[in-house]
C-alpha positions in Angstrom: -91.3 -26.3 11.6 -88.3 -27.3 8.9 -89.4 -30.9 8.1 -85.6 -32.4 8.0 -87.2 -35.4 5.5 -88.0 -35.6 2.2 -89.8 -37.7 -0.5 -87.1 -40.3 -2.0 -84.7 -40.1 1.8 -84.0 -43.5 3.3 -84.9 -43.3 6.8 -84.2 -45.6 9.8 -87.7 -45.8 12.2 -87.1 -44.9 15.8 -90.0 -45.7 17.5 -93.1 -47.8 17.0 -94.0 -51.6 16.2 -91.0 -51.2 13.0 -88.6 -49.7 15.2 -85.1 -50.0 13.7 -86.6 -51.0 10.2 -84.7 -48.9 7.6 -87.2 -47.7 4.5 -88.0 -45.2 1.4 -90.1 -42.4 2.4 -92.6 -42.2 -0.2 -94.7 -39.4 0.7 -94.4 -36.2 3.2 -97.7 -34.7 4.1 -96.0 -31.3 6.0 -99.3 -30.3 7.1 -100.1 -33.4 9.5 -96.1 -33.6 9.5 -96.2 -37.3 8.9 -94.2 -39.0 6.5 -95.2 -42.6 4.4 -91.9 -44.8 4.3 -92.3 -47.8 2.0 -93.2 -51.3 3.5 -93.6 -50.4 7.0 -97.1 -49.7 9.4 -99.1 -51.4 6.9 -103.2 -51.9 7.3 -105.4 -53.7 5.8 -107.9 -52.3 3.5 -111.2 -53.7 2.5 -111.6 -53.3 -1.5 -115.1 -53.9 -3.5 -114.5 -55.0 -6.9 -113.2 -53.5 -9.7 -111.4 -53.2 -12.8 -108.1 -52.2 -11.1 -109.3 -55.1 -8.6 -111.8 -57.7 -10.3 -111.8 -59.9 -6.8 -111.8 -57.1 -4.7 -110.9 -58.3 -1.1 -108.4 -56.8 1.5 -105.4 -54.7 0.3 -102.6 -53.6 2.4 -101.8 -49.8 2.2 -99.1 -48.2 4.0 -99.9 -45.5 6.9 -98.3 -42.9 7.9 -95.9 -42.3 10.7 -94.6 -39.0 12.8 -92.2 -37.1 11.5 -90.6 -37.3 15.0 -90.1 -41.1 14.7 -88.1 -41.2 12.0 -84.3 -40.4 10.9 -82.2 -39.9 8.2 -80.1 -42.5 7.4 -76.1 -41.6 6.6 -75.1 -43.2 3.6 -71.8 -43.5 5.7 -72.6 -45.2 8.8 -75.9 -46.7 7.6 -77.4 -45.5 10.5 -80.4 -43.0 11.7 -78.7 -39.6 12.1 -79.3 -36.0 13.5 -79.4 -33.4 10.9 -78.6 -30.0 10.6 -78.1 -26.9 7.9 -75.2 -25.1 6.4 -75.3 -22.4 4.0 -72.9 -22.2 1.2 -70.6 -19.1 0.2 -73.1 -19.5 -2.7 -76.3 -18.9 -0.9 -77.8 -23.1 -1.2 -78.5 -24.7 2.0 -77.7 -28.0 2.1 -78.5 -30.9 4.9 -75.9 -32.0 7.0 -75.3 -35.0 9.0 -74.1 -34.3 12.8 -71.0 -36.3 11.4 -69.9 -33.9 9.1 -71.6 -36.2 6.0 -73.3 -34.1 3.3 -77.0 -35.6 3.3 -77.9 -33.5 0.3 -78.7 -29.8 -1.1 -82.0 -28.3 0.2 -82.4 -25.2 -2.3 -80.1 -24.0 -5.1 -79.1 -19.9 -4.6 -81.2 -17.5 -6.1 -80.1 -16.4 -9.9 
């Protein structure tokens, strides 16, 4: 399955308890196809002490989230968006917005 999200994409959340919260996707883990967006499904986490964390306590990590309830945002609309791929005349595939908006090149052609 083409993942059509990656690491550093703003993405608007489409279902869920944050639906229509608009975050940085930190992480992609392709093989659960799940995706980490910054400040949003966060649990808490119980710590011991440590150096990193001297009182120790509860921590609030972020979870991740299906790759199916999430979208790209447009950096034209500032909305979630459908996305799809063109090929250039050059050989790189680049992501597309159903809009027409270029969302960003996927892979550079082959030397």
């Amino acid at each position: 399955m083409a993942l059509h999200i990656k690491k550093g994409d703003m993405v608007e959340i489409i279902a869920g308890d944050h639906k229509g919260a608009v975050g940085k996707v930190l992480r992609v883990i392709p093989n659960k196809n799940k995706v980490v967006v910054q400040g949003h499904n966060i649990a808490k986490r119980h710590v011991r002490p440590s150096r990193k964390n001297p009182q120790g306590g509860r921590v609030g990590i972020e979870k991740p989230i299906h790759i199916s309830n999430v979208l790209p945002v447009n950096p034209k609309t500032s909305k979630g968006t459908k996305v799809h791929y063109e090929i250039n005349e050059n050989g790189s595939k680049k992501r597309v917005a159903k809009d027409g908006t270029e969302l960003g090149v996927v892979r550079r052609a082959k030397a």
